[in-house]
C-alpha positions in Angstrom: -11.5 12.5 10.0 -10.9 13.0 6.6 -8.3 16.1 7.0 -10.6 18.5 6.3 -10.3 22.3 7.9 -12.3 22.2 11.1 -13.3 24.8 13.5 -10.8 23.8 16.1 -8.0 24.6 14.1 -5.6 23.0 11.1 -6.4 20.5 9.7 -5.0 17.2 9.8 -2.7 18.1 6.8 -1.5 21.0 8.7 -1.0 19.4 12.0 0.8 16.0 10.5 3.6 18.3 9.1 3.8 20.0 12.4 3.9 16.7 13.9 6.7 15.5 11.4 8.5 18.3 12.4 8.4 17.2 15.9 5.7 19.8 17.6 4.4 17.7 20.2 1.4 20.1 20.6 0.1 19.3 17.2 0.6 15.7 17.6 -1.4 15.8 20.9 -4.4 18.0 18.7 -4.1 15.2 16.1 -4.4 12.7 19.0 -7.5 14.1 20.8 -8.5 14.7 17.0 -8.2 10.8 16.1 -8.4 8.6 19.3 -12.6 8.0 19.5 -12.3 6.5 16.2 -9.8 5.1 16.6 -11.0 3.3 20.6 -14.1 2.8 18.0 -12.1 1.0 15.4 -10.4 -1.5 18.0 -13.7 -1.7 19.7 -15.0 -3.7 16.8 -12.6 -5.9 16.9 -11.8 -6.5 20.6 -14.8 -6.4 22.5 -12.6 -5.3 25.9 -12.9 -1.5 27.0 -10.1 -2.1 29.0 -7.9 -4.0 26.4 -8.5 -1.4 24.0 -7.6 1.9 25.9 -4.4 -0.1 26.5 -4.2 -0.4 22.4 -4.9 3.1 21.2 -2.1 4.4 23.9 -0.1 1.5 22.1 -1.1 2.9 18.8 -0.6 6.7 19.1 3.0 5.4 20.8 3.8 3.6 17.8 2.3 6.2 15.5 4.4 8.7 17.0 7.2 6.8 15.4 6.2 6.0 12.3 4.5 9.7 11.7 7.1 10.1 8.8 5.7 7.0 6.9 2.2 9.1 6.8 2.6 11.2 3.8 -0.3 13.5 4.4 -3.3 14.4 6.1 -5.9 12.5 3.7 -4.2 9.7 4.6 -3.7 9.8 8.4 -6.4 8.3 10.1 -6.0 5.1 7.5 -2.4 5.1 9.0 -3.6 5.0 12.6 -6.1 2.5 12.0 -3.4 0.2 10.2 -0.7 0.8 13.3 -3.9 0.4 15.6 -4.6 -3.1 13.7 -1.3 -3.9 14.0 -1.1 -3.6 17.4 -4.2 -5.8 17.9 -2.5 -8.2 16.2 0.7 -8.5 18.1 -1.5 -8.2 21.4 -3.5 -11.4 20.4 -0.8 -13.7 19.4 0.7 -12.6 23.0 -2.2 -13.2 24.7 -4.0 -16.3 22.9 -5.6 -17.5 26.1 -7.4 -14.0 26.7 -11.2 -14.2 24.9 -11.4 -10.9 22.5 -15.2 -10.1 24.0 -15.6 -9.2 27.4 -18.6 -7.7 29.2 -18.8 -3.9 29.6 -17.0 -2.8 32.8 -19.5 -2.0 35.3 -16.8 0.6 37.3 -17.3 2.4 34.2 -21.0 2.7 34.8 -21.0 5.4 37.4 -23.1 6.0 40.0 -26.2 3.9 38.8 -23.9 1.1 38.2 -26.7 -1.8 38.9 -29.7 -0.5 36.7 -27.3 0.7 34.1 -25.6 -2.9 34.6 -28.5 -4.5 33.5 -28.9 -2.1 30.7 -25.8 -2.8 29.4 -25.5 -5.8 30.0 -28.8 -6.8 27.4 -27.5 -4.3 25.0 -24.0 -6.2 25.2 -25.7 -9.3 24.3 -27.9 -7.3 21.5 -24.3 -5.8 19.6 -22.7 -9.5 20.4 -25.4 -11.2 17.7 -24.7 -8.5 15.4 -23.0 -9.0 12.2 -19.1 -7.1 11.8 -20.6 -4.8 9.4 -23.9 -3.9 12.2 -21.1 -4.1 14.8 -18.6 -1.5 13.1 -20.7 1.0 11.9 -22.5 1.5 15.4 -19.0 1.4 17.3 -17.7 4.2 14.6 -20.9 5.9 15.1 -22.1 5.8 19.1 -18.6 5.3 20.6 -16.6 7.3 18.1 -18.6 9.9 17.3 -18.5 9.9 13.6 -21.3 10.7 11.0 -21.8 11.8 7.7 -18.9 12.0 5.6 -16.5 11.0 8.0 -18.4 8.0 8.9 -18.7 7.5 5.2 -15.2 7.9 4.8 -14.2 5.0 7.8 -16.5 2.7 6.7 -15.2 3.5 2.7 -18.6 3.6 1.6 -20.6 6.2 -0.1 -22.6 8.3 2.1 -25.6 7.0 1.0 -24.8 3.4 2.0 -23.2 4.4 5.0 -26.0 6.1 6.4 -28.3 2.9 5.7 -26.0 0.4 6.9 -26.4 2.7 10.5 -29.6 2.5 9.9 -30.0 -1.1 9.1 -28.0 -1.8 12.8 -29.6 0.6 15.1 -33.1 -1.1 13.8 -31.5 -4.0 14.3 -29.7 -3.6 17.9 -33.2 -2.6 18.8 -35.3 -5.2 17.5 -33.2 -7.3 19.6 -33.6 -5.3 23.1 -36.9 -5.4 22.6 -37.7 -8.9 22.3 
């Protein structure tokens, strides 16, 4: 997340000037790059699967027009998280009577959709009592897929303190599902 080289090609220094220079194939790689931590991001926020997958299409839509205030790599997934805060903004002042927490979607449960209902549903409850800091760092973590120095890097903390904040909430989420 942090614009370093990766294995699956440029990195996101490479790909934002491509992007800037209007290659949509490098914006869609900076895209599928970006957009689990950045459904993770919104997801701390606004506790609605649905609401958010609506947001980070939003997001990369509005991104997309922006891209030339971004001026680099190091900088990009700051900018998406700014335009995706933005557009959480504009979507709760045009929807103030909609809660921002919402159960998990049991359609998106599969085919054991009533054990794993009730799975979900106490561990929905469990991240709900959580502090924002508990809350964040296991959304950036299970639901975006960040660790180490990128989760670090989201969190802007040093990598030390990230990895015991993570700590701190799994312990925690679990103290909870088990009593």
């Amino acid at each position: 997340m942090s614009g370093a080289v990766s294995s699956n090609g440029p990195d996101d220094g490479g790909l934002l000037q491509l992007a800037q220079a209007g290659d949509h194939a490098a914006w869609s790689a900076l895209c599928r790059r970006h957009a689990a931590q950045l459904s993770a991001y919104l997801g701390t926020r606004l506790r609605r699967p649905a609401v958010v997958d609506q947001l980070v299409g939003e997001t990369l839509v509005a991104a997309w027009m922006h891209l030339a205030e971004c001026p680099d790599g190091l900088t990009f997934p700051s900018f998406l998280r700014r335009a995706g805060a933005t557009a959480a903004m504009k979507w709760a002042k045009e929807n103030p009577q909609e809660p921002i927490d919402g159960p998990f979607p049991p359609d998106r449960l599969g085919d054991c959709a009533v054990e794993a209902g009730e799975g979900v549903s106490r561990l929905h409850t469990a991240l709900a009592t959580l502090g924002e800091p508990h809350r964040m760092v296991l959304e950036l973590h299970w639901r975006g897929g960040l660790t180490g120095e990128s989760l670090a890097s989201a969190l802007r903390l040093p990598l030390v303190a990230a990895e015991s904040l993570l700590a701190e909430a799994e312990a925690e989420v679990l103290s909870r599902l088990g009593g």
